[in-house]
C-alpha positions in Angstrom: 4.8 -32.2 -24.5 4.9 -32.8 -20.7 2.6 -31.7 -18.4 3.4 -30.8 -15.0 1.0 -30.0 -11.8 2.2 -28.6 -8.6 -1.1 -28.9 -6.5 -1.0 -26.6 -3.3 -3.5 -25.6 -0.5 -4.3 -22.4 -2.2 -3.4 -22.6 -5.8 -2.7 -25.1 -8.6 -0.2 -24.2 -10.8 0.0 -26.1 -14.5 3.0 -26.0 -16.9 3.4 -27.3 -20.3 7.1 -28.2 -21.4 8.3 -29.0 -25.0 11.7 -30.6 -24.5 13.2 -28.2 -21.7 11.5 -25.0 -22.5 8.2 -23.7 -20.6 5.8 -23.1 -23.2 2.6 -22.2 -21.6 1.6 -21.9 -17.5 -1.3 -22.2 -16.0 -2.8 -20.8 -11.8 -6.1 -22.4 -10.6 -7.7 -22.5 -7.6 -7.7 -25.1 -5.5 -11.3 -26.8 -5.0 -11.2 -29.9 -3.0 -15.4 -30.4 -3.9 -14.2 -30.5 -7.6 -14.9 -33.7 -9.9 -12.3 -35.3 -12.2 -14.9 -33.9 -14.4 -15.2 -30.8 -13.5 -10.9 -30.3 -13.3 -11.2 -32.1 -16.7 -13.3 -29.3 -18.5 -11.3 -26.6 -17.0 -8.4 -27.8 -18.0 -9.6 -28.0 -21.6 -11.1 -24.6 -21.2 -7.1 -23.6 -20.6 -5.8 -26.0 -23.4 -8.1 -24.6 -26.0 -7.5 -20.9 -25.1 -3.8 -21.4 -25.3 -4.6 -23.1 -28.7 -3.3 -26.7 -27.7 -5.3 -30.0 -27.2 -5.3 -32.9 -25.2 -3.2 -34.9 -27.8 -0.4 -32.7 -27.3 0.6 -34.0 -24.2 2.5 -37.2 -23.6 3.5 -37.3 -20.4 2.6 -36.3 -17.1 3.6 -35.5 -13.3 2.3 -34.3 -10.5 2.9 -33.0 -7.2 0.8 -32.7 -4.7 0.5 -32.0 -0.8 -3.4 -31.8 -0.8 -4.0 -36.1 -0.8 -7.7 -35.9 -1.9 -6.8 -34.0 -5.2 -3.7 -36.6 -5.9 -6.7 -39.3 -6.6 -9.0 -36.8 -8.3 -5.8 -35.9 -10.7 -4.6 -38.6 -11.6 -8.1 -40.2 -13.0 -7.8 -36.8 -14.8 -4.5 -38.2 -16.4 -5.7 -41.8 -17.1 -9.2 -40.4 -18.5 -8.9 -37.4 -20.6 -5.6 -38.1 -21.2 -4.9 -41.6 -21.6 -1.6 -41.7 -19.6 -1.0 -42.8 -15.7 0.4 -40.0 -14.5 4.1 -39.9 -12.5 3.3 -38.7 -8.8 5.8 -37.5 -6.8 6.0 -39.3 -3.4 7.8 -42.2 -2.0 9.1 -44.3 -4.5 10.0 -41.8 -7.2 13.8 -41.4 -8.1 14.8 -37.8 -6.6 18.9 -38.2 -6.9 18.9 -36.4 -3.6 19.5 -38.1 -0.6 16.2 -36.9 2.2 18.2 -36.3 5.8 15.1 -35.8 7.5 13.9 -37.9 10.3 11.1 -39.4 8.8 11.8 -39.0 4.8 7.8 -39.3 4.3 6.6 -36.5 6.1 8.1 -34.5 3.7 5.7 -32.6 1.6 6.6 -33.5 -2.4 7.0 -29.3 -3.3 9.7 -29.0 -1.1 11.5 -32.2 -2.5 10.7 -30.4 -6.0 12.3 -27.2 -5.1 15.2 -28.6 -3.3 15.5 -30.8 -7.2 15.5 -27.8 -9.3 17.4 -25.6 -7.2 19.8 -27.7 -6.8 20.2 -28.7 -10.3 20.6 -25.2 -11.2 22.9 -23.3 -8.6 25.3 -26.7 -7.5 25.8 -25.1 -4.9 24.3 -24.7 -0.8 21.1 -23.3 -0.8 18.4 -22.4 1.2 15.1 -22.0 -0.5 12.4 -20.1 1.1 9.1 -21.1 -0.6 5.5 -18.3 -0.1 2.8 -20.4 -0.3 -0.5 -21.1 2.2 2.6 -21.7 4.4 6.3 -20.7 4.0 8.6 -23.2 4.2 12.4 -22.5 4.6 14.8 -25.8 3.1 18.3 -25.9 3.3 20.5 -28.3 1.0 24.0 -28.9 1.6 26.9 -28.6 -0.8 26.8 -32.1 -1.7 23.2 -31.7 -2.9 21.7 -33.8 0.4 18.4 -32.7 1.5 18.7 -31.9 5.1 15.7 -30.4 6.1 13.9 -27.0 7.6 11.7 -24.2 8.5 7.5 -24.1 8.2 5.6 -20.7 9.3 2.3 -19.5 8.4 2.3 -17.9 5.2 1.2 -13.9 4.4 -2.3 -15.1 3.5 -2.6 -17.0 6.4 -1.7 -14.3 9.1 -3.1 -11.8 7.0 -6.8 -13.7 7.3 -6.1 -14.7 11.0 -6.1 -10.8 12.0 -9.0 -10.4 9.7 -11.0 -12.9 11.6 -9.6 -12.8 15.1 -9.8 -8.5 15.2 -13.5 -7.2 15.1 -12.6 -3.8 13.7 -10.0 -4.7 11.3 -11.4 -4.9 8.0 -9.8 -7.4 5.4 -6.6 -5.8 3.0 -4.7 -6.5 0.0 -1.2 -7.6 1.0 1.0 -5.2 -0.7 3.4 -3.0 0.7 2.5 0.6 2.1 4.1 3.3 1.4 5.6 3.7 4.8 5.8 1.4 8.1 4.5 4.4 10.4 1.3 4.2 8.8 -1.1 6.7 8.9 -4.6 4.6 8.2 -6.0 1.5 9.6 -5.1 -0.3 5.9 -1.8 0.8 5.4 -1.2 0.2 9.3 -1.7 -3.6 8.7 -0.1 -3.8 5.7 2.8 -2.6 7.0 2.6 -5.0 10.3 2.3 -7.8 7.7 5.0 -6.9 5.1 7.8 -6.0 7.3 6.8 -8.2 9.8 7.4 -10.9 7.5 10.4 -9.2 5.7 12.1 -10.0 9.7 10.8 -12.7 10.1 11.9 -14.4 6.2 15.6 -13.0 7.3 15.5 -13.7 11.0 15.1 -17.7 9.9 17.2 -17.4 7.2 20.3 -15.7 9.4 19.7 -18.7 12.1 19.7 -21.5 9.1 23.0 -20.2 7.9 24.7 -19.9 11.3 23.6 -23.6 12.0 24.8 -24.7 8.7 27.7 -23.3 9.0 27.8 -22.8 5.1 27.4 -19.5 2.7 24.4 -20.9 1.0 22.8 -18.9 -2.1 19.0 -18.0 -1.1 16.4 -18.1 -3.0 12.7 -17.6 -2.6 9.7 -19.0 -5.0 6.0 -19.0 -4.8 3.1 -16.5 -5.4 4.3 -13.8 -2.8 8.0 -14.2 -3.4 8.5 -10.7 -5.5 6.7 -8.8 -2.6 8.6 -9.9 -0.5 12.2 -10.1 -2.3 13.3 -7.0 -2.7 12.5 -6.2 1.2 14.7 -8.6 2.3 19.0 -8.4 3.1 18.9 -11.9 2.5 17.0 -13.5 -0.3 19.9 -13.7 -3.7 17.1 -14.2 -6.4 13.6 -15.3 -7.0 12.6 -18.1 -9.2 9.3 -17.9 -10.1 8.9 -21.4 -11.7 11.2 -23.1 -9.5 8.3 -26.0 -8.6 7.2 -26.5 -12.2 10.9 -26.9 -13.6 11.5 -29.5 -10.3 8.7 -31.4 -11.5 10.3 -31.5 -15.1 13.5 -32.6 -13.7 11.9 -35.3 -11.8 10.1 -36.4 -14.7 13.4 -36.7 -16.9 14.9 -39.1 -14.1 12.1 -41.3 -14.0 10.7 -41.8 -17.4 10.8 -44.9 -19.1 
């Protein structure tokens, strides 16, 4: 079985694929004062309730845009699982050309998504991704990486008025049952949700005017299904977009 590792700012999301199919996923926290150690006996913790072991994996990949987990994980790999684990970065085969200024700066999810949408739809995309941030990547019919949109992501603006607003207490994100609100909770909420629902299709509506294209949108990450059905523009959500981008990227670069 392969085991694949998206590593965010926020949240770590494991996967476990035998052959093609997702049998078993896994979201963590993201501690940057955890040990190899420490990741290593949560891990097994996961394994064993799932009912699978250690030995069951052969392979493993990982993608990360947090630089002192990539170290941390990959003596995971080589320690408790006795394999040197693929990492996504430069050097790896992608099969999609990077049209970005500086191909490095690139951070390795959105080289993942860009894979796996790709590889499924064959077709113009732009993928809008909810995470600590939001990042907005456009693809091009040929499948050519040709680069994008960053804003601050729900959690992030959602914490920001939190902290920056003496009387405004800290909320759920979810969506209220109307945007004239009638409490102070709902009232944010509703700033938040359909703040963001314009602002996902603003960014959206300027990427396809510039592309002058009729790219499919699609939108992963945590927050993606709030969000979704607000929006004109988001076509679908694919909630495991990363995970099957790092399986892809593993089948092009095995050995």
């Amino acid at each position: 079985m392969l085991l694949v590792i998206d590593v965010g700012n926020t949240n770590i999301v494991l996967g476990i694929y035998d052959g093609e199919r997702l049998v078993r996923d896994w979201r963590i926290s993201t501690d940057k004062a955890r040990t190899t150690d420490e990741y290593g006996i949560l891990v097994h913790e996961l394994f064993r309730m799932a009912g699978l072991g250690f030995g069951d994996v052969h392979a493993i990949i990982i993608s990360s845009v947090v630089p002192t987990l990539t170290g941390v994980l990959e003596r995971l790999s080589q320690s408790y699982f006795g394999y040197r684990p693929y990492v996504v970065g430069p050097g790896i085969k992608t099969g999609m050309p990077i049209q970005y200024d500086n191909p490095r700066e690139v951070g390795a999810d959105r080289i993942v998504n860009a894979v796996a949408g790709f590889e499924r739809y064959k077709t113009a995309l732009i993928i809008v991704d909810f995470g600590t941030a939001t990042t907005f990547d456009y693809v091009n019919r040929k499948g050519e990486y040709c680069g994008g949109a960053i804003a601050p992501g729900l959690m992030i603006s959602m914490e920001a008025l939190f902290q920056r607003a003496s009387k405004l207490p800290r909320v759920e994100i979810a969506k209220p049952p109307a945007v004239i609100a009638r409490n102070t909770v709902n009232s944010m909420q509703a700033g938040i949700v359909f703040g963001y629902v314009g602002l996902v299709d603003e960014i959206v509506g300027r990427m396809k005017t510039e592309s002058k294209d009729s790219p499919r949108v699609i939108a992963t990450g945590g927050l993606a299904g709030l969000i979704a059905p607000e929006s004109k523009t988001i076509d679908a959500v694919e909630e495991y977009l990363t995970l099957e981008g790092l399986r892809i990227l593993y089948e092009r670069n095995r050995e």
